[in-house]
C-alpha positions in Angstrom: 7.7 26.3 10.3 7.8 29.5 8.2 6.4 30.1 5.1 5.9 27.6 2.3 4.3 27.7 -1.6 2.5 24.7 -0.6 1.1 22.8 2.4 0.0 18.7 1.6 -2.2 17.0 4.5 -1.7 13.5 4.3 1.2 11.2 3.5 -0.3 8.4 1.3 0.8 7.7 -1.8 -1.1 10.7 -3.6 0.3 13.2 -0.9 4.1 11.7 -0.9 3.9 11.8 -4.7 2.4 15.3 -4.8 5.2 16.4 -2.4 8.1 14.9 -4.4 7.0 16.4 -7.9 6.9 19.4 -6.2 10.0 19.5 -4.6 11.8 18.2 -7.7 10.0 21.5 -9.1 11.3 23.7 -6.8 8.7 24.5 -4.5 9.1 25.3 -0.8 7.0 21.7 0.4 5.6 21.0 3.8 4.1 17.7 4.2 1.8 17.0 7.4 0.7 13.7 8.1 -1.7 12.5 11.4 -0.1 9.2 11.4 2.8 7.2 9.4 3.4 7.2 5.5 0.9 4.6 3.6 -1.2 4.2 6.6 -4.5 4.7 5.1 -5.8 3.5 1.6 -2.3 3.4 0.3 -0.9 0.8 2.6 -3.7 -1.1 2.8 -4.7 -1.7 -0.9 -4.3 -5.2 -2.4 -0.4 -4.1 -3.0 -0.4 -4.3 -7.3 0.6 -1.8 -9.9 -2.0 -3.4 -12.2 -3.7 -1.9 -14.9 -7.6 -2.1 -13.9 -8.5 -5.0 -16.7 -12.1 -4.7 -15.2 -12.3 -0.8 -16.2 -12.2 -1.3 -19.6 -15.9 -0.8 -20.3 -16.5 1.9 -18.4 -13.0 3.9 -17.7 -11.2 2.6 -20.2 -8.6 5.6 -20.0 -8.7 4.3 -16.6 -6.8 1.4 -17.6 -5.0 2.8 -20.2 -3.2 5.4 -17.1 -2.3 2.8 -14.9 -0.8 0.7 -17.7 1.7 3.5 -18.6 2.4 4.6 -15.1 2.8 1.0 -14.2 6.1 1.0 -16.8 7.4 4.1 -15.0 6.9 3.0 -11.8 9.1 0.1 -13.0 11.6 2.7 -14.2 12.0 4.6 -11.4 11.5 1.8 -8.9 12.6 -1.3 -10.6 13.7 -3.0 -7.2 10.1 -2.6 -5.4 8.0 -4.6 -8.1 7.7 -8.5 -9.0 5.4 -9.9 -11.6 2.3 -11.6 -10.6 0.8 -14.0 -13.8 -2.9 -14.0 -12.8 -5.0 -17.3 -14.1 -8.7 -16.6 -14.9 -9.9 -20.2 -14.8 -13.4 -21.2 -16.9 -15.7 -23.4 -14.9 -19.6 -25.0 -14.7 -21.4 -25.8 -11.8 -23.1 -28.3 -14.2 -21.9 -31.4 -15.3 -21.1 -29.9 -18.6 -20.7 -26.5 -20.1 -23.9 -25.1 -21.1 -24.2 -22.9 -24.4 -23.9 -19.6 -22.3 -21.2 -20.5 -20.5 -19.2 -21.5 -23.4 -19.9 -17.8 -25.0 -19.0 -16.0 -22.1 -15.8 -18.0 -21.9 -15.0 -16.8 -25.5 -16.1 -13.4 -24.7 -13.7 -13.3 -21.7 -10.5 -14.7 -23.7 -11.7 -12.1 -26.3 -12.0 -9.2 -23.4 -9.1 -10.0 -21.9 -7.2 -10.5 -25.6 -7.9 -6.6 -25.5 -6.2 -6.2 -22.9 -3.5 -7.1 -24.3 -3.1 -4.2 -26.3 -1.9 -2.4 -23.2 0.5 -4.8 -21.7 3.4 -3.2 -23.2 2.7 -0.2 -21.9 3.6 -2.0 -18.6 6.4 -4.7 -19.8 3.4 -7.3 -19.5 3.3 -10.6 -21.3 0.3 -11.3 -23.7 -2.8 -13.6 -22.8 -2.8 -16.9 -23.4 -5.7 -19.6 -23.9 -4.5 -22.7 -21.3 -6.4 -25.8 -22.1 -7.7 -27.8 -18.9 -5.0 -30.1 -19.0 -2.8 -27.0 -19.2 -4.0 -25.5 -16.2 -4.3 -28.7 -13.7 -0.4 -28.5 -15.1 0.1 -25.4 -13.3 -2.3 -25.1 -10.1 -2.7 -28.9 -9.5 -4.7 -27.5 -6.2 -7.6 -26.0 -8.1 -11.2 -27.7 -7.8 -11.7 -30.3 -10.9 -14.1 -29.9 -13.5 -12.9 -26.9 -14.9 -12.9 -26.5 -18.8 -9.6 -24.1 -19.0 -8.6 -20.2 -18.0 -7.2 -17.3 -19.9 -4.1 -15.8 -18.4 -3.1 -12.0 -18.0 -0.2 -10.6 -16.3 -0.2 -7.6 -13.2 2.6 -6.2 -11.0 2.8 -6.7 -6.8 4.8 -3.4 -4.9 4.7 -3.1 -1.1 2.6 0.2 -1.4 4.4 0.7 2.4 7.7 1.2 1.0 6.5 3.2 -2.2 5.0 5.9 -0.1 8.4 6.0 2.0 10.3 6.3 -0.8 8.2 9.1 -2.6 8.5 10.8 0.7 12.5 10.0 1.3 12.8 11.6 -2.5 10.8 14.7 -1.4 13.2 15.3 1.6 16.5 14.8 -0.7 14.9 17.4 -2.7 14.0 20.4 0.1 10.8 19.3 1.2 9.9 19.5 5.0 7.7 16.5 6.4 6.0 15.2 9.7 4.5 12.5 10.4 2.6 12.0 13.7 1.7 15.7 13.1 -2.3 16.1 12.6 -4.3 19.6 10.8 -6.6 20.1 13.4 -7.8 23.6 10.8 -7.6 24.9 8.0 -6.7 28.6 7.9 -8.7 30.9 5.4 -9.1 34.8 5.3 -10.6 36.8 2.5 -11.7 33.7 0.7 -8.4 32.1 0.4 -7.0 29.2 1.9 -3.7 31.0 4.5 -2.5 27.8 5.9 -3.5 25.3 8.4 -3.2 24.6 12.4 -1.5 21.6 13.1 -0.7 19.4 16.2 2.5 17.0 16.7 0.4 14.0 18.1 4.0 12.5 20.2 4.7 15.7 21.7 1.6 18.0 22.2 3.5 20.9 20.0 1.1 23.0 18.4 1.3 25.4 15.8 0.4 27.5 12.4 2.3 26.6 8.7 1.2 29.3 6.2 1.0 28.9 2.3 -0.9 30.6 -0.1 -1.8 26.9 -1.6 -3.2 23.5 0.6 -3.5 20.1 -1.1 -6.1 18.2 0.6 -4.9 14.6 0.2 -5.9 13.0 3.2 -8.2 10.3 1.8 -11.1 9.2 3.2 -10.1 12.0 6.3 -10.4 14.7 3.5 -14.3 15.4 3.8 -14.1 16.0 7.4 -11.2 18.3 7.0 -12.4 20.1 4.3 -16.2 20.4 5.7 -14.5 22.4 8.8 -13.6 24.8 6.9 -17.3 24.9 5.0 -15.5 23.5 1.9 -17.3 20.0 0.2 -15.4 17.5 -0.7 -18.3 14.3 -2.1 -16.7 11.4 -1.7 -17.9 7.6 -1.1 -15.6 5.5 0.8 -15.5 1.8 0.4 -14.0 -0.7 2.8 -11.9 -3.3 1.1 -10.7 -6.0 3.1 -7.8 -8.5 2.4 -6.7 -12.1 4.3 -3.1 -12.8 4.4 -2.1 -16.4 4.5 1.3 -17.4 5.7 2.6 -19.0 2.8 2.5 -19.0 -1.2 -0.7 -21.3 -1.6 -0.9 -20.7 -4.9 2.1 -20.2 -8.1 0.1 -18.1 -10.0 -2.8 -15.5 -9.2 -6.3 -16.8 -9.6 -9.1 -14.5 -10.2 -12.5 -16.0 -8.2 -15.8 -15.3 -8.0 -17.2 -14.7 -4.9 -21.0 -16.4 -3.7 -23.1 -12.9 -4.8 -20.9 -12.9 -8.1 -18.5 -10.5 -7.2 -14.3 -10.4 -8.4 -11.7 -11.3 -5.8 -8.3 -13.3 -6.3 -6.1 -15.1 -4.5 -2.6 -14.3 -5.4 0.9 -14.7 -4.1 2.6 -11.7 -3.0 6.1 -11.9 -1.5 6.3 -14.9 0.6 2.8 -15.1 1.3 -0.5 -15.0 -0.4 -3.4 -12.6 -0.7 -7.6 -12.9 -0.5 -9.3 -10.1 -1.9 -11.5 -7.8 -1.8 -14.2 -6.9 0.1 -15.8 -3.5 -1.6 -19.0 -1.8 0.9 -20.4 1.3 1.5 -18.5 3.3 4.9 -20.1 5.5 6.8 -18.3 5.5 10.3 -14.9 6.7 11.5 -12.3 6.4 9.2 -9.8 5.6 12.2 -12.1 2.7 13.5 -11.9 0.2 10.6 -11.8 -3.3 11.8 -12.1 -6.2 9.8 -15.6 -9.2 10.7 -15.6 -12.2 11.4 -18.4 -12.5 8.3 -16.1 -10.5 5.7 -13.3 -12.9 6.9 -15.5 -16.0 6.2 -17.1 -14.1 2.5 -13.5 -13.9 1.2 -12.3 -17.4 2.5 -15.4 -18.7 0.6 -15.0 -17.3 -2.8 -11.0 -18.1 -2.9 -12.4 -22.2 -1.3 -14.9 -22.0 -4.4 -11.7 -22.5 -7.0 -8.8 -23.7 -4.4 -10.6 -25.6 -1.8 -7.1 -26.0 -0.2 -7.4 -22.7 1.3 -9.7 -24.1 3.9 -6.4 -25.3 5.8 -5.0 -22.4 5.7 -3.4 -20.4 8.6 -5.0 -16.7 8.0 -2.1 -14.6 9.4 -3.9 -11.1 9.5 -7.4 -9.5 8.3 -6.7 -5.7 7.2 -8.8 -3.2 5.4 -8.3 0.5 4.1 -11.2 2.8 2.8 -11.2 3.7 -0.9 -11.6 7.2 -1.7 -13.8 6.7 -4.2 -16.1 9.1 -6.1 -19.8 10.0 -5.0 -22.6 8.6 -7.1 -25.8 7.8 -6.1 -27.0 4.4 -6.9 -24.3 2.5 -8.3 -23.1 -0.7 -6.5 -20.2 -0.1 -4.9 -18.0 -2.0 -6.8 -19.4 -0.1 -10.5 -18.2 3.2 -9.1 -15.6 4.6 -11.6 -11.9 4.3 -10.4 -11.3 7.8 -12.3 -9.9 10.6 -9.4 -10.9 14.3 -9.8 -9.0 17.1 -8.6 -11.2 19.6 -6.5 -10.8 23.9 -6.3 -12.3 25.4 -3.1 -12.5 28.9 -4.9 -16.2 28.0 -5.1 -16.9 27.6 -1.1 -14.4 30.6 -0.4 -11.6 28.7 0.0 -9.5 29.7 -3.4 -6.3 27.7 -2.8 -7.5 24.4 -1.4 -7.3 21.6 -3.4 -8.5 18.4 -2.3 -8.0 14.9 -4.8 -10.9 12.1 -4.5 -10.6 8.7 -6.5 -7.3 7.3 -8.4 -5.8 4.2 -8.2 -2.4 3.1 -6.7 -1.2 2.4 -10.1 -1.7 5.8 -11.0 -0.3 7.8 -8.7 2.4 9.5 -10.4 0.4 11.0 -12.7 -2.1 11.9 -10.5 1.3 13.7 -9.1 1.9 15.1 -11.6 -1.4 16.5 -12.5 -1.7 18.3 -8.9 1.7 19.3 -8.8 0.9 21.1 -12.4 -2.8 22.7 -11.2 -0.8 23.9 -7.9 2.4 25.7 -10.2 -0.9 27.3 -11.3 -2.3 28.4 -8.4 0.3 30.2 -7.5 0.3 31.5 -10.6 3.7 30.0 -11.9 4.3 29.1 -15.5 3.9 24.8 -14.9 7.4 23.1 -14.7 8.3 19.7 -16.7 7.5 17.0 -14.7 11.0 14.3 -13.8 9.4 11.9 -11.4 9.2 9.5 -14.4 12.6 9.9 -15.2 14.5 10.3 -11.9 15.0 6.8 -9.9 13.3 6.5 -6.4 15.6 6.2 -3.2 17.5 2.9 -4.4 16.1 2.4 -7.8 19.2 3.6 -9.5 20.5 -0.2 -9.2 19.2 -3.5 -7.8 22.4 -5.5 -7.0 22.9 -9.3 -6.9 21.4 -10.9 -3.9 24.5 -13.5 -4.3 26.7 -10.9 -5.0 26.3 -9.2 -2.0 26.3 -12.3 0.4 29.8 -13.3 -1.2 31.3 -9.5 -0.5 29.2 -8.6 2.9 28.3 -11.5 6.0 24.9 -11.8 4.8 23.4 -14.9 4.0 21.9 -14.6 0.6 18.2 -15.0 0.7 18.4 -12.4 3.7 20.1 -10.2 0.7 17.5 -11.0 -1.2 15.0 -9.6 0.4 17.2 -6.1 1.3 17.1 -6.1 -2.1 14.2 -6.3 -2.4 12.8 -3.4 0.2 16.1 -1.0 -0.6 17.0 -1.6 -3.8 20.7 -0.1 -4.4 21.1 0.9 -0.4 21.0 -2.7 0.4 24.5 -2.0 0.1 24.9 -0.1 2.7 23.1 -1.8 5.3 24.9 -4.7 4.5 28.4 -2.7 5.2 26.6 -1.7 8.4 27.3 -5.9 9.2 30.6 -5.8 7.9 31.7 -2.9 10.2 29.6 -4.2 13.5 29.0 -8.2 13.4 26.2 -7.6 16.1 24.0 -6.2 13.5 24.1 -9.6 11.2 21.5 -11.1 14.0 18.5 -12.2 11.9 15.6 -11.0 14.0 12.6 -11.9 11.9 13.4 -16.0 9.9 9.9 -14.9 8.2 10.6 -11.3 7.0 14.7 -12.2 6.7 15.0 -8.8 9.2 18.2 -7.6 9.9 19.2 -5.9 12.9 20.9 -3.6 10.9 18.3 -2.9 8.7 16.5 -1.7 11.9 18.9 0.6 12.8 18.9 2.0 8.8 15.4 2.6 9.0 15.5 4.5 12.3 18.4 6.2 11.1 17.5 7.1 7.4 13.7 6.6 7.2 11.8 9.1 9.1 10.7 6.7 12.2 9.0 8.4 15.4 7.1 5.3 16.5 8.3 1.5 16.7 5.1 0.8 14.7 6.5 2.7 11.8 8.9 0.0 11.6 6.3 -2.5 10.3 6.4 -0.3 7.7 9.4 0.3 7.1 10.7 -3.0 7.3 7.9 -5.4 7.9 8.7 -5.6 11.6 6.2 -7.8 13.7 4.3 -8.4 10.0 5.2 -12.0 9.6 3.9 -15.3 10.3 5.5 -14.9 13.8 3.5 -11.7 14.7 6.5 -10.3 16.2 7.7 -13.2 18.6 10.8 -13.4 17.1 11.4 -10.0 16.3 9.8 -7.4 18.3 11.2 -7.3 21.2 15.2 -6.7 20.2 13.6 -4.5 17.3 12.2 -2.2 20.2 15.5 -2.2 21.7 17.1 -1.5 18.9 15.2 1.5 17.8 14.8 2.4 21.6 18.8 2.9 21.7 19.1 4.6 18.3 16.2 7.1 19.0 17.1 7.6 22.3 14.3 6.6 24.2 14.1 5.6 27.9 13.3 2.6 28.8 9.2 3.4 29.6 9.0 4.6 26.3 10.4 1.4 25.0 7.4 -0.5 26.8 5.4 1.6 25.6 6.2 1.7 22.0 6.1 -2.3 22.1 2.7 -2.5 23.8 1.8 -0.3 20.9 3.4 -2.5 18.3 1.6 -5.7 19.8 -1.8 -4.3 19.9 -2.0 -3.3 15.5 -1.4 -6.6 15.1 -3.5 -7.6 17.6 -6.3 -5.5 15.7 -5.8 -7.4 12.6 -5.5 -11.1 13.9 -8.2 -10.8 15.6 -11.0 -11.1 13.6 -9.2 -14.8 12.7 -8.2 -16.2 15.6 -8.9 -19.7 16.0 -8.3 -22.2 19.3 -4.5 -23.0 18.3 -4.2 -19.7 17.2 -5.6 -17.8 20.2 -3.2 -20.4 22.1 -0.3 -18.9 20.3 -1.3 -15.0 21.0 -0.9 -15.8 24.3 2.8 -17.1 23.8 3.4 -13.9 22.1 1.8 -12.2 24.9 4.0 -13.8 27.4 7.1 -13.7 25.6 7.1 -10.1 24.0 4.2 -8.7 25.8 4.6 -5.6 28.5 6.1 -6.2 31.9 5.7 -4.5 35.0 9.0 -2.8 36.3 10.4 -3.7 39.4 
């Protein structure tokens, strides 16, 4: 692979930021990730570029980050990102308000009226006091007796497509990356960090990448790694789990309370709707993190407390990431600060290795830009103005008109819609791709509006080595269907572009089928279980003759 100024393990958002704001500074970049782009906390965070209301107590620059990185984010990616108006509704168990509860209710709207002073750092819209009558008007489905809410306003972005993007960007600008490629070492001599020893999990190729600086951004992986080498990296995971439900059950985020007190929301996000989070203590395998049957039932039950309606809900898919959070000893999980620190090795004779712990989704461009700074210093470089607030993501230099397009291409224009959505400005090109080849206008997913085309782009364009890459890529097999509809021609399709024979196809699709077989599991019920076998049958493996 050569020689590089810097070597970054891991592709989440923190390493696929990292790599682009150094590329865009000139630095020779080499990205090595174990798995796909997003795949750890990244992907599977509750998907909002919010600005961390609850931080304002304790980390209130915290909040006051995310808010402004939030309105570049927007900036640079104004495609990826919808507005998500969260209610905070005011209710009694008792049959009236007592005293307390009518002060907390004013300290809230007054809380949350501070808040307000960073919305425009983020293009949000002020809080507003809503009257009980006022609320019922806009979530009809919420349980009666409730006295009122407060609203405040957040951001939804498919973290998936953000880290692809950031990593797309990095490319365009020199940066070499490989995904399916795992560190198995890190390389030190002399009390400096040399390189690492990596190992392309598709193909069995080993080998050595040498640089004179490694950023350890490998999440909750980055302890293990770094202990190898006799390096500490404290850290305190937390798994977070989240329900999807297959449809919007819900116009407006609603912040709940769960039955031991704790935050969560339900919240729409895309075409379907969100139940979060889940926030415990992880001390197993970062790479066997399954969602229970219990933490299934927790989440349903605090979401049921203020829309009982969620009961008849179809739960779609259980999934979870690990927080890299920061050690502390005896906090609650959920009290640990959201603040990220940037770690030197220089003290356990690895000068070199740097290794990030904590941050938030919403902040990870200047996280970015604060590594991409301390590693210009490492090498002892005079630091280079940051642009990754300034220069658009793949796509973000235009968002075309969903009807536009469908009057000048043969795309129907809610399938447009949501191109537009995922590509921003190169919607316009995969749309040309059905202009030129009518074949590619078949509609393979009705719940994801999946083009065939649009599988062929992102195994052309986007850096896919597996077919399960393509769920995040393009939300292939993601859906309400769980990939009847789509999987199976996707896997053909990408079979044919990557040429792969027709083993490897099976393969791949087996593959496909069992991650979302991981996270519908935990909420299988008797119709439900009926229906995996249909999927089984219909786009399960087959035997060859």
């Amino acid at each position: 692979m050569g020689e590089h100024d810097v070597i970054i393990v891991g592709g989440g958002v923190n390493g696929t930021g990292t790599a682009r704001d150094c590329a865009m500074r000139g630095l020779r970049v080499l990205l090595l990730e174990k798995s796909d782009f997003g795949v750890g906390a990244s992907g599977n965070s509750s998907g909002m570029i919010h600005g961390g209301i609850r931080y304002m107590l304790s980390d209130r620059k915290v909040t006051e980050l995310a808010c402004r990185d939030s309105g570049y984010i927007q900036r640079i990616a104004p495609h990826l990102l919808f507005r998500i108006p969260f209610l905070m509704p005011f209710g009694s168990r008792a049959e009236g308000a007592t005293l307390a509860e009518r002060a907390a209710w004013y300290a809230t709207e007054v809380y949350v009226g501070t808040y307000d002073l960073y919305q425009p750092l983020k293009r949000g819209r002020p809080s507003t006091r809503l009257t009980a009558e006022e609320l019922y008007r806009l979530e009809p489905g919420l349980r009666p007796g409730l006295h009122g809410a407060v609203t405040l306003d957040e951001w939804g972005i498919d973290a998936f497509r953000l880290c692809v993007l950031n990593a797309l960007s990095a490319r365009t600008h020199g940066a070499e990356l490989r995904t399916w490629t795992e560190v198995r070492q890190l390389l030190t001599e002399g009390g400096r960090v040399r390189g690492v020893r990596w190992r392309d999990a598709l193909t069995g190729e080993e080998g050595e990448a040498r640089a004179p600086v490694v950023f350890n951004a490998a999440g909750a992986w980055s302890p293990a790694l770094a202990r190898a080498s006799g390096v500490r990296v404290p850290m305190r995971p937390g798994k977070g789990v989240h329900l999807t439900l297959d449809r919007r059950w819900s116009s407006y985020g609603v912040i709940c309370s769960a039955v031991d007190g704790r935050q969560m929301f339900l919240m729409p996000h895309e075409n379907e709707s969100i139940v979060g989070t889940t926030d415990d203590d992880w001390y197993g395998d970062p790479d066997d993190l399954e969602a229970t049957q219990d933490e299934v039932e927790y989440l349903l039950e605090g979401a049921a407390s203020l829309v009982p309606g969620v009961r008849r809900a179809r739960i779609t898919r259980a999934w979870c990431g690990l927080r890299t959070t920061m050690y502390a000893y005896g906090p609650n999980e959920d009290a640990l600060s959201r603040e990220h620190q940037l770690l030197d090795g220089a003290a356990d004779g690895a000068a070199g290795l740097l290794s990030i712990v904590g941050g938030k989704l919403a902040s990870y461009r200047a996280q970015s830009e604060e590594a991409a700074d301390r590693v210009e210093a490492l090498l002892g470089r005079p630091v280079t103005p940051c642009r990754t607030h300034q220069e658009p993501l793949p796509g973000g230099d235009e968002v075309p008109d969903p009807a536009a397009l469908a009057r000048e291409f043969p795309v129907d224009a809610s399938v447009a819609a949501r191109l537009v959505y995922r590509h921003g400005g190169r919607a316009r090109e995969i749309c040309g791709m059905v202009r030129d080849d009518r074949r590619l206008g078949l509609v393979l997913c009705r719940d994801e509006a999946i083009l065939a085309a649009e599988v062929v782009y992102c195994a052309r364009h986007e850096q896919v080595r597996r077919l399960q890459d393509l769920r995040r890529r393009c939300r292939l097999a993601v859906g309400a269907c769980g990939g009847l509809d789509c999987a199976r021609v996707g896997a053909q399709l990408a079979g044919r572009e990557l040429s792969w024979p027709p083993e490897r196809v099976r393969a791949e699709l087996s593959d496909l089928l069992d991650q979302g077989w991981r996270e519908r599991r935990p909420v299988l019920d008797g119709a439900q279980l009926a229906a995996e076998e249909l999927l089984r049958g219909g786009c399960g493996p087959w035997e060859a003759p």
